[in-house]
C-alpha positions as CSV (number, residue, x, y, z in Angstrom):
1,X,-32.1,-187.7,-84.3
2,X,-32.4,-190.2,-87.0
3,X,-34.4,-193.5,-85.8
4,X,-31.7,-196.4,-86.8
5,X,-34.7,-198.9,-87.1
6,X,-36.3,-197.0,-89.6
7,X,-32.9,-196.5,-91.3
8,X,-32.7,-200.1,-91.4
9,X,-35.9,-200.7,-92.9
10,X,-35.0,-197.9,-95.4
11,X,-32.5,-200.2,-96.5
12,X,-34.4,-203.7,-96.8
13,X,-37.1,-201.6,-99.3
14,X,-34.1,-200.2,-101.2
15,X,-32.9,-204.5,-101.2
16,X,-36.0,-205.3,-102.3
17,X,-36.1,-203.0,-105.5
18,X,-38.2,-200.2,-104.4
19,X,-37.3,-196.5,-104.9
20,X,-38.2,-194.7,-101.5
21,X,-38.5,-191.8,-103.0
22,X,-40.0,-191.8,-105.9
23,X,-40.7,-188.7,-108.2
24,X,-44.2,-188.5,-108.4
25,X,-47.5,-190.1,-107.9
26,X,-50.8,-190.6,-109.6
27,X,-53.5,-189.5,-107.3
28,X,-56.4,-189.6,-108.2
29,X,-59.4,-188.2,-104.8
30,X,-58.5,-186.5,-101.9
31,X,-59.8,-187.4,-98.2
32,X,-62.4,-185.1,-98.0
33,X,-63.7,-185.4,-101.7
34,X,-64.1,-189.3,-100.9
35,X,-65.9,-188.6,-97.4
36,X,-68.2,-185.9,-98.7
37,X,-69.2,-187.9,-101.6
38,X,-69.2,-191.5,-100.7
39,X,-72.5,-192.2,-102.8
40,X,-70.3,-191.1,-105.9
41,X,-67.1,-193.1,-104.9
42,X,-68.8,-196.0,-103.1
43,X,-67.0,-199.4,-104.2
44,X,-65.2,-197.0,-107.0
45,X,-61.3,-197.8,-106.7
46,X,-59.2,-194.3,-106.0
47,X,-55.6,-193.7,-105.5
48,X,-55.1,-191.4,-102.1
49,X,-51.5,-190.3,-100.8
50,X,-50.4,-188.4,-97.6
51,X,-48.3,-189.4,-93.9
52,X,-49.4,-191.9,-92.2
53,X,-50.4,-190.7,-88.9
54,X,-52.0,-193.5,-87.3
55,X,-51.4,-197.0,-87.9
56,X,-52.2,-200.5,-85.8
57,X,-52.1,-204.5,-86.9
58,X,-55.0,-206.8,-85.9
59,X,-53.8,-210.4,-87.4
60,X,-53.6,-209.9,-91.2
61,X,-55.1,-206.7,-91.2
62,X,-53.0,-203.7,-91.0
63,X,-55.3,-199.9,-90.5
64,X,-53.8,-196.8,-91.2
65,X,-55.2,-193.0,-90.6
66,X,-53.5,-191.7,-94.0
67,X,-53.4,-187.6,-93.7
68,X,-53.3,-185.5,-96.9
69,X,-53.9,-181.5,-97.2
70,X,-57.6,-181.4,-97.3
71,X,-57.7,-184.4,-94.1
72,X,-57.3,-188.0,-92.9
73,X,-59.2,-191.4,-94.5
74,X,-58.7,-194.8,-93.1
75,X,-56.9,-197.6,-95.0
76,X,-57.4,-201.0,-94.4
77,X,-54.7,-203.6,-96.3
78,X,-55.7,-207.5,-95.8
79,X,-53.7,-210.5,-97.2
80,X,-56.7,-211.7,-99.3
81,X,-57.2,-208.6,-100.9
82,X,-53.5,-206.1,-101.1
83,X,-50.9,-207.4,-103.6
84,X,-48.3,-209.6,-101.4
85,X,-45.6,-206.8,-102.5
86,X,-48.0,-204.1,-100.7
87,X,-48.0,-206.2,-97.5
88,X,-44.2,-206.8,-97.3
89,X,-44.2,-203.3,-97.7
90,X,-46.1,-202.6,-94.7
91,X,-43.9,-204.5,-92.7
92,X,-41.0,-202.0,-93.7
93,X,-43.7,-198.8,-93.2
94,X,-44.1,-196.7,-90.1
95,X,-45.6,-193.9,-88.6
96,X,-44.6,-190.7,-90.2
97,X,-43.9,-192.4,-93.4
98,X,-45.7,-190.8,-96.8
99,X,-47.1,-193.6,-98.8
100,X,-49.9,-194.1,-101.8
101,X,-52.7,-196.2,-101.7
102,X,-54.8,-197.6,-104.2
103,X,-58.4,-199.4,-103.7
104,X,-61.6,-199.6,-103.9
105,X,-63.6,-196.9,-101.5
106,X,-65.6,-198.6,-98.7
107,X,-67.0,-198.9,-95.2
108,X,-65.5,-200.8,-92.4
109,X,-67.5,-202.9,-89.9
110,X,-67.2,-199.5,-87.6
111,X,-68.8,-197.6,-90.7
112,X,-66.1,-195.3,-91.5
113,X,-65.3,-194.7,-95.2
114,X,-61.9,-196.5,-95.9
115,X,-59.9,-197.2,-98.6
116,X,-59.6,-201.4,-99.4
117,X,-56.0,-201.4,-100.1
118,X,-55.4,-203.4,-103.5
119,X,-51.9,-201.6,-104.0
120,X,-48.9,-199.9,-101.8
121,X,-46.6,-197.0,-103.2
122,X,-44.1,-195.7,-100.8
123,X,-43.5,-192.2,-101.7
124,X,-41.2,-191.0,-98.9
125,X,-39.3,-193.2,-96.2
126,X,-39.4,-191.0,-92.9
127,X,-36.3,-191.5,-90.5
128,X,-37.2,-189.6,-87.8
129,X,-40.3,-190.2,-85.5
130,X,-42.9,-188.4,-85.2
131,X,-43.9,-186.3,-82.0
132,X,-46.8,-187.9,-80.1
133,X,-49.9,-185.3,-80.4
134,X,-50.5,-184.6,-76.7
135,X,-47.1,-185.3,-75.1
136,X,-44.4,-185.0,-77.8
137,X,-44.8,-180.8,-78.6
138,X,-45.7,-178.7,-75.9
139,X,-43.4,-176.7,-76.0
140,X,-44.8,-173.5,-78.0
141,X,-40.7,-172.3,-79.7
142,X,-40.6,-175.9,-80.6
143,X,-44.2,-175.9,-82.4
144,X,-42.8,-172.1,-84.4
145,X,-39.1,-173.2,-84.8
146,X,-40.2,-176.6,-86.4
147,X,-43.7,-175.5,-87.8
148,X,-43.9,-178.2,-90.3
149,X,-44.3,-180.8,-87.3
150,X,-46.9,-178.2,-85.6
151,X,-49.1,-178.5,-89.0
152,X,-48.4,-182.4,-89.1
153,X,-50.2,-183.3,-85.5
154,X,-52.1,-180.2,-85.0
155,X,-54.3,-180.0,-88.1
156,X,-56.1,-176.6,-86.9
157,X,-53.0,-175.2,-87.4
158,X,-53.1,-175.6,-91.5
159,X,-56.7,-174.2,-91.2
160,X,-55.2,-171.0,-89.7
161,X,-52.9,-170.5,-92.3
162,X,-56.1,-171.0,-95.1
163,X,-58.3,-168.0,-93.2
164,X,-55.0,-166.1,-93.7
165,X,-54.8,-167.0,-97.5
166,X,-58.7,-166.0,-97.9
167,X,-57.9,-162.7,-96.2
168,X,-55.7,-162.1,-98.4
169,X,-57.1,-163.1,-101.9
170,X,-60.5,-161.4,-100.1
171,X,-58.7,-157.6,-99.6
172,X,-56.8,-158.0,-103.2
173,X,-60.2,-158.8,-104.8
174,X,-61.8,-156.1,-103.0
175,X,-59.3,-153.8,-104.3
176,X,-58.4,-155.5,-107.6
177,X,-62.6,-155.0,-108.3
178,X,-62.3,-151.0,-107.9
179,X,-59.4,-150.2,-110.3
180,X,-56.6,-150.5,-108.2
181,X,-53.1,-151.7,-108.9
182,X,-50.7,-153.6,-107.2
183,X,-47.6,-152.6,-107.2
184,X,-43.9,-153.6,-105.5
185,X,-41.9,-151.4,-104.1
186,X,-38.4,-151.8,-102.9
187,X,-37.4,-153.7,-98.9
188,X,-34.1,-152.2,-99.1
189,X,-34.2,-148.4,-99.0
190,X,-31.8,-145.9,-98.7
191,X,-33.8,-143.9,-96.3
192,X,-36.4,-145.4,-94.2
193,X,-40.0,-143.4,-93.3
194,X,-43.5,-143.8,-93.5
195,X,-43.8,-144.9,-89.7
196,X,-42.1,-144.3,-86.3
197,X,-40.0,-147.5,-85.5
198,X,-36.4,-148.8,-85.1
199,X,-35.2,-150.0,-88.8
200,X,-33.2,-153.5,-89.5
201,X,-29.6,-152.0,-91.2
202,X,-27.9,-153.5,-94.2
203,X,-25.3,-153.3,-96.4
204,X,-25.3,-152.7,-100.0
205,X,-22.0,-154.2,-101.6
206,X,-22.1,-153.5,-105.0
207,X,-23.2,-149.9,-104.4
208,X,-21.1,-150.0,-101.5
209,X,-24.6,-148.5,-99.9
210,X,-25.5,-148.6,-96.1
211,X,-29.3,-149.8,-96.6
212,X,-32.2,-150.1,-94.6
213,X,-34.8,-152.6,-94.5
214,X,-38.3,-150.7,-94.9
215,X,-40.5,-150.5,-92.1
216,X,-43.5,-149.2,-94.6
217,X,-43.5,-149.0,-97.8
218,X,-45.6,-145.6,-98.2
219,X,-43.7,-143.1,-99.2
220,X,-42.9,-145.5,-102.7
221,X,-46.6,-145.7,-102.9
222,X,-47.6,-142.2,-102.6
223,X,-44.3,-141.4,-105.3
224,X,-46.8,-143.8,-108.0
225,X,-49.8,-141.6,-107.2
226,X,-47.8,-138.7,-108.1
227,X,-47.1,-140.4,-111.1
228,X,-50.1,-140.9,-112.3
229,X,-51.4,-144.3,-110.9
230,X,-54.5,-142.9,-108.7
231,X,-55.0,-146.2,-107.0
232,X,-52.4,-147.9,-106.0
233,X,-51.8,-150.7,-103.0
234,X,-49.1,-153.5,-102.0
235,X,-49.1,-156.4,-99.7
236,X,-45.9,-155.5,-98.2
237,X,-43.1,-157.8,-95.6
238,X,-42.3,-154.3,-93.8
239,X,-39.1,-154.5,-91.0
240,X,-39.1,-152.9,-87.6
241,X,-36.7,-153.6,-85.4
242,X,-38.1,-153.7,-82.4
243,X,-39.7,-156.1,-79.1
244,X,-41.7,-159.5,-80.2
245,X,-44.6,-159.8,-78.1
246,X,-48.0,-161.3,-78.5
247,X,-49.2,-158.3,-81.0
248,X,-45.5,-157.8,-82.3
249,X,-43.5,-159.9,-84.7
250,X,-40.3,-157.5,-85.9
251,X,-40.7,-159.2,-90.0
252,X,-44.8,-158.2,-90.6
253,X,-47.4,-158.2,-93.4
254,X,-49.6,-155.7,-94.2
255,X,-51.2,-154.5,-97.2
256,X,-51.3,-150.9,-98.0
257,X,-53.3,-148.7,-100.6
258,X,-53.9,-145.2,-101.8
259,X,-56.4,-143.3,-104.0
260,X,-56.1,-140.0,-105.2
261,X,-58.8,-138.0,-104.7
262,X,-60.3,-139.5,-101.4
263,X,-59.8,-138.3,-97.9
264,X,-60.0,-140.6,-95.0
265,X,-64.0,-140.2,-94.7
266,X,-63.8,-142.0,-97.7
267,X,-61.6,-144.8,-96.6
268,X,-63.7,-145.4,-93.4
269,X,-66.4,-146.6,-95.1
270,X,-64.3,-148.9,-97.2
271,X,-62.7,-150.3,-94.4
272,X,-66.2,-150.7,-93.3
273,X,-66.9,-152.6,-96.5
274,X,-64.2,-154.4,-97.1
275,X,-63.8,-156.3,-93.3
276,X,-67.4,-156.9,-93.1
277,X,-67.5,-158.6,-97.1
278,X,-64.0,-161.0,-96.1
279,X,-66.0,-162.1,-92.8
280,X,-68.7,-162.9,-94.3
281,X,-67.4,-164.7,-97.2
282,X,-65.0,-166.6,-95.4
283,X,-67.6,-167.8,-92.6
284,X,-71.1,-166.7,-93.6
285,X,-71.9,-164.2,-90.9
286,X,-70.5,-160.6,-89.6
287,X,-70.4,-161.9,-86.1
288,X,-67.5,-164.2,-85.1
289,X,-65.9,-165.2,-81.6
290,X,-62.6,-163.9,-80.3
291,X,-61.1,-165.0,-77.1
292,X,-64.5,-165.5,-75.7
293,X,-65.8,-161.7,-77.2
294,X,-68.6,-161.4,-79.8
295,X,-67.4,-159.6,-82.5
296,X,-69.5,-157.8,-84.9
297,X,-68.6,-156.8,-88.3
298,X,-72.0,-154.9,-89.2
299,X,-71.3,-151.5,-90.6
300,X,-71.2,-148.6,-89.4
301,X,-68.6,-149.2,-87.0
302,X,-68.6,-147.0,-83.7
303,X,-66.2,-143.9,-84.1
304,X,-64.4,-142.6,-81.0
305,X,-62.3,-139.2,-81.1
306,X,-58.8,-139.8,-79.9
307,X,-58.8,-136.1,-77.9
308,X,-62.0,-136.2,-76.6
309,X,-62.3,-139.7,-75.3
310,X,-58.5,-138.7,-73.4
311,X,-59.8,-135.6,-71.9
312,X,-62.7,-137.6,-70.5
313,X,-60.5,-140.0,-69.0
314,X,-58.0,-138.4,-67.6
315,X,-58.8,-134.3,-67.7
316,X,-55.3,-134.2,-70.2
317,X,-56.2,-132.9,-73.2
318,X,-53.0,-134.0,-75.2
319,X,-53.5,-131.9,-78.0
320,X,-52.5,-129.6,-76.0
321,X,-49.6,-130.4,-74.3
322,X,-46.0,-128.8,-74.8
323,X,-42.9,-130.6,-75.5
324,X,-41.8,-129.4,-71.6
325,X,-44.8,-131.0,-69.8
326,X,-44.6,-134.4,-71.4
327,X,-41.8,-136.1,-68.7
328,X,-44.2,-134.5,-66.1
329,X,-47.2,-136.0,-67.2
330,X,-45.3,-139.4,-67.6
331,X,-44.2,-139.4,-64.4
332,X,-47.7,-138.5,-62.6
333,X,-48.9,-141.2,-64.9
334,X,-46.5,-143.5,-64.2
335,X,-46.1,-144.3,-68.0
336,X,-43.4,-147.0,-68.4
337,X,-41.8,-145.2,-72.0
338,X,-38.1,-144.9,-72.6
339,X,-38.4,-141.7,-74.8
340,X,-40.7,-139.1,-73.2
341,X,-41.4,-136.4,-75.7
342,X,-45.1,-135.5,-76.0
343,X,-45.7,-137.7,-78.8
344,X,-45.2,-141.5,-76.6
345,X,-46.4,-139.8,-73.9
346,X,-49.6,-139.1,-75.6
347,X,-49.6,-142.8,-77.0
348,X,-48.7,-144.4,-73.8
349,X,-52.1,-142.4,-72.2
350,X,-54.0,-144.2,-75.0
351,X,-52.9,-147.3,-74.7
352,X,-53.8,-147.1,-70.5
353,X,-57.0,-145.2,-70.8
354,X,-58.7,-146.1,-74.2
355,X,-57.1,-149.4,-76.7
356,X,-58.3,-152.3,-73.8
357,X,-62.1,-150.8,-74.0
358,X,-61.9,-150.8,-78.2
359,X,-63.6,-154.5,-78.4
360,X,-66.2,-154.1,-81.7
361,X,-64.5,-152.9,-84.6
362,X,-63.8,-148.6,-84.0
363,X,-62.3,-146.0,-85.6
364,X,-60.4,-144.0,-83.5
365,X,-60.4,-140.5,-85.4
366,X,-58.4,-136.9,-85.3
367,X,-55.1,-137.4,-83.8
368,X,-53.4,-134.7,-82.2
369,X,-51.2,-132.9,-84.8
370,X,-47.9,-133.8,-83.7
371,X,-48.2,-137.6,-83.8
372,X,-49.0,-137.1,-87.6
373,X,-45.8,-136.1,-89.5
374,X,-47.7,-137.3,-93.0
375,X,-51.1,-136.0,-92.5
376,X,-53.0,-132.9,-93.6
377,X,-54.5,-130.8,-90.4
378,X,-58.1,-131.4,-89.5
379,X,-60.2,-128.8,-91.2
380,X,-61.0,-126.1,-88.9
381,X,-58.6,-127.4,-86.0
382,X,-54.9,-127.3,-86.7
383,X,-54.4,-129.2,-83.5
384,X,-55.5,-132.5,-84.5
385,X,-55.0,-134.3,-87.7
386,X,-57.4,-136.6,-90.3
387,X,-56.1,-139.5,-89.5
388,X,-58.3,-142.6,-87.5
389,X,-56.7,-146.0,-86.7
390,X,-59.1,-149.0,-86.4
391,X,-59.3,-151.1,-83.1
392,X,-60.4,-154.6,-82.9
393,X,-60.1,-156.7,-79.4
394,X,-58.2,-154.2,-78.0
395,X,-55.5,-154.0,-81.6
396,X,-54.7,-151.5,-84.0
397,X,-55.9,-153.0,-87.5
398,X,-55.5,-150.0,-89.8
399,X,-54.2,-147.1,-90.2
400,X,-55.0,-144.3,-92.3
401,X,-54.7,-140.4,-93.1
402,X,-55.9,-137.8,-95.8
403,X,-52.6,-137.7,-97.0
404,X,-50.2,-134.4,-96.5
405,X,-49.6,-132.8,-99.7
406,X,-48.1,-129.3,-99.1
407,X,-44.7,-130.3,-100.0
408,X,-43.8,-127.1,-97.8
409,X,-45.7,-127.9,-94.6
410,X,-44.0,-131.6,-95.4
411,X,-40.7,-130.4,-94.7
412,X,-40.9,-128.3,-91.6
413,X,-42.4,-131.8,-90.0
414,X,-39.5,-133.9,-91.8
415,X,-37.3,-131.4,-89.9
416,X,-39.8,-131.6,-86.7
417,X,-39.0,-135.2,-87.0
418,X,-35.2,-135.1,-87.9
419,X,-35.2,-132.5,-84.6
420,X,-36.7,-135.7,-82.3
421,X,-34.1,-138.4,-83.5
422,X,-31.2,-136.1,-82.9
423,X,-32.5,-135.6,-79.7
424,X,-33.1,-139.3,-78.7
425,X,-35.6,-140.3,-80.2
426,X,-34.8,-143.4,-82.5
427,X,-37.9,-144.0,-83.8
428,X,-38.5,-140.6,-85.5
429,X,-37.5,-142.1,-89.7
430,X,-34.8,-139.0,-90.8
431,X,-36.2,-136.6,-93.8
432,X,-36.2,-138.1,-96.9
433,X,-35.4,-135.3,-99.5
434,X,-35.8,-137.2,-102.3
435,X,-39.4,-137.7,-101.6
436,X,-40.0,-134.0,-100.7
437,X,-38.7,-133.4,-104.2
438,X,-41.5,-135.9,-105.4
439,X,-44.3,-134.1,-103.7
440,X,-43.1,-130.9,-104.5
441,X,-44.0,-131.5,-108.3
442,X,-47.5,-131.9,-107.1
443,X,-49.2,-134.7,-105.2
444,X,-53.4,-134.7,-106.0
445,X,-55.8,-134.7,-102.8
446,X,-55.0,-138.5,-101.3
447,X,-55.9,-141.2,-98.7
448,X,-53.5,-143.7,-97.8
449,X,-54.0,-146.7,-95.4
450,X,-52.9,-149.8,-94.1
451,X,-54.2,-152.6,-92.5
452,X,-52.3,-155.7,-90.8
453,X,-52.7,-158.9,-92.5
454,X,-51.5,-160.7,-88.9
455,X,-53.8,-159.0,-86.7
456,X,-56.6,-159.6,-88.7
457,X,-55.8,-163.6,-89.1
458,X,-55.3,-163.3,-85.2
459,X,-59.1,-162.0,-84.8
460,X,-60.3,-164.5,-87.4
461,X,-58.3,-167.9,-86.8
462,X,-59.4,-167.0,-82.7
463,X,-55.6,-167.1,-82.2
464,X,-54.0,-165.2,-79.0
465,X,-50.6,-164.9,-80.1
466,X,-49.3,-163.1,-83.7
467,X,-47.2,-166.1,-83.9
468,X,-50.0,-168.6,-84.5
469,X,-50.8,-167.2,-88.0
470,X,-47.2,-166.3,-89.2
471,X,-45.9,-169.6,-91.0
472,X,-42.2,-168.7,-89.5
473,X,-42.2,-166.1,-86.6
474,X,-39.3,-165.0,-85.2
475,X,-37.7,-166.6,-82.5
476,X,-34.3,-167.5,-80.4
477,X,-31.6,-169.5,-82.4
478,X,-31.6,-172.7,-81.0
479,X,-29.0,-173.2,-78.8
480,X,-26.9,-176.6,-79.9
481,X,-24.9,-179.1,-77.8
């Protein structure tokens, strides 16, 4: 609700001449800059700007904690030094406000570099107060549904979202330094694949299309290798329409790439390479803390074989098991799964038995066939595929496989698939013919992966919830009135 005594002073500055909102400002040092440096800007005179997050009167003296993107610096305006216009200013100004000050750079009695105010600029008149940082926004859908007051009083919160930025510019450089190119591929899709998940559906109007938002954007990827473009990757928003939980947000990023040539031995130990260079560029060592774990990004991460690990566990060895057993063994398990075909049986067994153990970075290798519509067979075991997933504090990070090529062995599993959904299962993606067209002029010896961007910022900003890195996650309209 708009505070009516700040809407009042927003009118005695307008009577007074001054634009409130002004449409720009000449600054000239940021907070940090000044504190890190004060030899160089020590009785200098700067210009600073930024919300006004603190302020307090002591006789003539006003003091105000001014915060801009890179921190907070102290102001301190006095009669015998501010312009009289820059004091009736401060009379009008309040907490929440974004104002300019310019003055020469000091140390108060206290000994904390401040700005000596000579000169006022208010830059933006705020009308609504601000929350109070330990009692005004607790409530965690309040801090995601109005994020731009979370970043205000919670400045750890900014920092999260500039670890997510390095990741980011950290995997493109990576990639951009080995030849690859980035490509973008289209979010609305006539037919959705390259995953198992529940899509988002649209409509087209102009082609007067049913559409789907993509929930990956592979099977456009692998298309450019066919092409021609051997390495290839895009940071993708990907779409699947499904539950938001700590680990889940249904709107995602994640950056996926492809080489021709490479199988996913080849991608393991660039995984390797890449997570361990971003960690340590971004904080100076391979070992970080997560939720009170040590994590270690030193190569060569432990490897743990999907089957094998299973049939220790539990004596099931899923690669094994026929489409008939599966709601037995979900039941003797007592597997909470809606669909109970072999393949979420088999992943629910994983996620029981194996994911919680998975602390250190691990690759998970050689999936049971079945749960691996894209991939080629492992050589000299049709029962399992090349394909690992990595694991970090119990998550799935990545994702890759030596690509399927056989554009024949690629449609009996499209029709495997399109077999599942028709019997229930609506995350089986239907077969996409014109991508079996694609591959059958010839797709080259490929690996493909793909790694999530929000996981990784989870692991790396310490956060416990997806929604703590995500700018905007999703969450319940607000109900009004």
């Amino acid at each position: 609700m708009v505070d009516e005594a700040k809407l009042e002073k927003l009118g005695m500055i307008r009577k007074a001449g001054i634009d409130p909102y002004p449409y720009s400002y000449d600054r000239t040092a940021m907070s940090s800059e000044i504190k890190s440096a004060y030899e160089k800007y020590e009785g200098s005179t700067v210009s600073v700007a930024g919300r006004i997050i603190g302020m307090r009167r002591m006789g003539s003296l006003y003091f105000m904690d001014i915060l801009d993107a890179s921190g907070k610096i102290q102001a301190i305006a006095r009669s015998d030094k501010a312009s009289e216009a820059s004091m009736k200013l401060l009379e009008m100004a309040d907490i929440g406000d974004i104002i300019g000050a310019t003055g020469a750079v000091i140390k108060s009695k206290r000994g904390e570099i401040s700005i000596d105010v000579a000169d006022l600029a208010m830059l933006s008149k705020s009308l609504r107060t601000l929350p109070e940082k330990f009692h005004g926004l607790k409530d965690v859908e309040q801090r995601y549904r109005k994020r731009y007051l979370d970043m205000i009083i919670n400045p750890e919160v900014r920092e999260h979202f500039r670890v997510r930025a390095k990741i980011l510019s950290g995997m493109r450089n990576f990639l951009d330094k080995r030849g690859y190119v980035e490509f973008e591929t289209p979010v609305l899709q006539h037919v959705y694949g390259g995953a198992n998940a529940k899509p988002f559906r649209a409509h087209y109007n102009a082609l007067d299309a049913d559409m789907f938002l993509r929930i990956s954007d592979e099977l456009y990827l692998k298309r450019l290798v066919i092409g021609g473009m051997e390495k290839v990757y895009e940071v993708s928003k990907d779409f699947r329409n499904e539950d938001i939980d700590t680990t889940h947000n249904p709107e995602f990023t994640q950056i996926e790439c492809y080489e021709a040539f490479k199988d996913y031995e080849d991608y393991m130990r660039m995984v390797e390479e890449m997570l361990s260079e971003i960690v340590i560029g971004i904080f100076g060592s391979s070992v970080i803390e997560y939720q009170g774990c040590k994590i270690d990004f030193t190569p060569p991460f432990r490897r743990v074989h999907w089957v094998d690990e299973l049939r220790e566990k539990t004596g099931i060895d899923v690669s094994e098991i026929e489409e008939r057993e599966a709601a037995g063994i979900a039941a003797r398990e007592k597997l909470e799964i809606r669909t109970k075909n072999r393949y979420h049986v088999a992943d629910a067994l994983f996620d029981k038995y194996i994911k919680p153990e998975l602390v250190n970075p691990t690759f998970v290798v050689d999936f049971p066939s079945y749960m691996c519509p894209l991939t080629k067979d492992k050589r000299g075991n049709k029962r399992l595929s090349e394909r690992f997933e990595l694991y970090i504090a119990g998550m799935e990070e990545a994702n890759c496989y030596s690509e399927l090529t056989d554009p024949v062995e690629q449609r009996v599993k499209f029709e495997e698939q399109e077999a599942s959904r028709k019997k229930g299962d609506d995350e089986a993606p239907p077969s996409d013919e014109d991508f079996l067209e694609a591959v059958e002029f010839g797709m080259p010896p490929t690996a493909g992966l793909g790694i999530s961007i929000d996981r990784l910022s989870m692991i790396l900003t310490n956060s416990p919830s997806i929604k703590e890195v995500i700018a905007f996650p999703a969450v319940r309209p607000e109900k009004k009135g």
